[in-house]
N, C-alpha and C positions, 0 to 999 in steps of 0.2 A: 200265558206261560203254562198255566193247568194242564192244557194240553197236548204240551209237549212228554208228560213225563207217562212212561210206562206206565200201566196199568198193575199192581202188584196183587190182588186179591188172591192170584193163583197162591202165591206165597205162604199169603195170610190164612189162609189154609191149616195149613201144615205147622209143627209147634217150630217154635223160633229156633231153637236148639239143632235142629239137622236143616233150614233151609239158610243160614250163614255160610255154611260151609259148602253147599252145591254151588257150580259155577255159573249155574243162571241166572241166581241169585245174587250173585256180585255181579254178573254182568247189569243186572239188570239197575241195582244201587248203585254202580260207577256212571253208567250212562245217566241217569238221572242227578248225578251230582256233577258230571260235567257239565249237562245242560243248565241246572240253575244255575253254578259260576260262569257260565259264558253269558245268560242271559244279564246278571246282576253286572260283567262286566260291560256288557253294553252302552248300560246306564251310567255307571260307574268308572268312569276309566282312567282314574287315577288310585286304587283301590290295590294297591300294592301286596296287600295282606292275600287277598281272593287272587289276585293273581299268579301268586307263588304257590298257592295251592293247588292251583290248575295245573301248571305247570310240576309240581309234583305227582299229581295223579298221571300225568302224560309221561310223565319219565324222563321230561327234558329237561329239569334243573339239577 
């Protein structure tokens, strides 16, 4: 699963304060939070909680 997720060092970099707000940077923490809930749903698939959440970052609930 480690290595499905983005690399963020670029980020880390830069102070936290201006890289939240640039759009790479969320792109880059959406995609990585989709992948953990898909994966944890995998396992999981009765997990009703992780699964509304998905479906709220997706924009379909």
């Amino acid at each position: 699963m480690v290595k499905n997720f983005i690399h963020l060092s670029y980020f880390s970099r830069k102070k936290k304060e201006e890289n939240k707000g640039s759009i790479e940077f969320q792109i880059v923490s959406f995609t990585n939070k989709i992948r953990r809930l898909t994966s944890h749903l995998e396992l999981h698939k009765k997990d009703y909680l992780s699964q509304r959440e998905l479906l709220k970052i997706l924009g379909k609930h």
